[in-house]
C-alpha positions in Angstrom: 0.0 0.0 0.0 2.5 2.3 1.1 4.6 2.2 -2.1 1.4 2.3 -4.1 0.9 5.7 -2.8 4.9 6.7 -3.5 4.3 5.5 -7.0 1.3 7.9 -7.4 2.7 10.8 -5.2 5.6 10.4 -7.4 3.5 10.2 -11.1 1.2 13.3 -10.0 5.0 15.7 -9.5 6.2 14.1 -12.8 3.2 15.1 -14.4 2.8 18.3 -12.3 2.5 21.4 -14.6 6.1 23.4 -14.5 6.7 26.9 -15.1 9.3 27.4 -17.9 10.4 30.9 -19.0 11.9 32.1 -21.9 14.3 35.2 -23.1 12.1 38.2 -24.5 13.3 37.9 -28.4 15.1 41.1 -29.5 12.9 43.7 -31.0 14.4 44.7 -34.7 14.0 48.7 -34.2 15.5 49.0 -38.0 12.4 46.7 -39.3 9.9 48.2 -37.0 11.1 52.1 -38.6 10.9 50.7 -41.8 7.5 49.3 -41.1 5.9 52.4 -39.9 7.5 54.1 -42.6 5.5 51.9 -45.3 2.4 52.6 -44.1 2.9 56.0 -43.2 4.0 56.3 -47.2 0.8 53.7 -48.3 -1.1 56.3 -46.6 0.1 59.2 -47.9 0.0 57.7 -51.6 -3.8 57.3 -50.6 -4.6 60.9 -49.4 -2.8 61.9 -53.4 -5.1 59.3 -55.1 -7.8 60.6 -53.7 -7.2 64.3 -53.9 -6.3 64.1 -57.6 -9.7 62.4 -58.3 -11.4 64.9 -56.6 -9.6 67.2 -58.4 -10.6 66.6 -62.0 -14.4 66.2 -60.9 -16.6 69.4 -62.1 -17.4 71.5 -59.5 -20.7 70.6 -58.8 -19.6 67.0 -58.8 -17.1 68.0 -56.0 -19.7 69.6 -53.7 -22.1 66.8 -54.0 -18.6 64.7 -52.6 -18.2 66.4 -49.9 -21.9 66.7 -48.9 -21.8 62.8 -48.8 -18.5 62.6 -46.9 -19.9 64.3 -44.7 -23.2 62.6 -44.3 -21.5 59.5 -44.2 -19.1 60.6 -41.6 -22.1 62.0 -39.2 -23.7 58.5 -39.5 -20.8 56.4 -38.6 -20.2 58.1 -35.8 -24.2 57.2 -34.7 -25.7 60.3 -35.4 -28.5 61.1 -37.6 -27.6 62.0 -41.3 -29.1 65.5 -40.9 -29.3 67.8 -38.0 -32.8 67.9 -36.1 -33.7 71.7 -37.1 -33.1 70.6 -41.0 -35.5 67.9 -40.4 -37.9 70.5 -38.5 -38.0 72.8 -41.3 -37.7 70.9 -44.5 -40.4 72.1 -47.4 -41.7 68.5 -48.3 
């Protein structure tokens, strides 16, 4: 009996769940730079693209782009599209 229970006493700290930890790896500041700078490029590449096609829209076009922008922006941020007092006084 007695070594019955050493056997198992010994089994359960075999299987006993150990702590291990391991060395932080190195952070690679020169890949990280060059990383941020992509993006911050990709971005900026964007912003162009899209201000040279607003650019060669007609004017009206251009108003009617940033009345949307606009719109849009007001309703992703979980407010209505258009303010209360346009809603009060509209003509229809």
């Amino acid at each position: 009996m007695v070594k019955w229970i050493i056997t198992l006493l010994l089994s359960a700290l075999l299987f006993a769940p150990t702590e291990a930890y391991s060395q932080e790896e190195p952070k690679n500041e020169h890949f990280e730079k060059a990383s941020k700078k992509r993006k911050k490029d990709a971005k900026d590449a964007e912003k162009e693209i899209i201000k040279n096609h607003e650019k060669i829209q007609s004017k009206k076009t251009r108003k009617r782009m940033k009345k949307t922008k606009r719109k849009s922006k007001r309703i992703k941020n979980g407010k209505p599209a258009e303010p209360f007092y346009k809603r009060w006084f509209r003509k229809s």
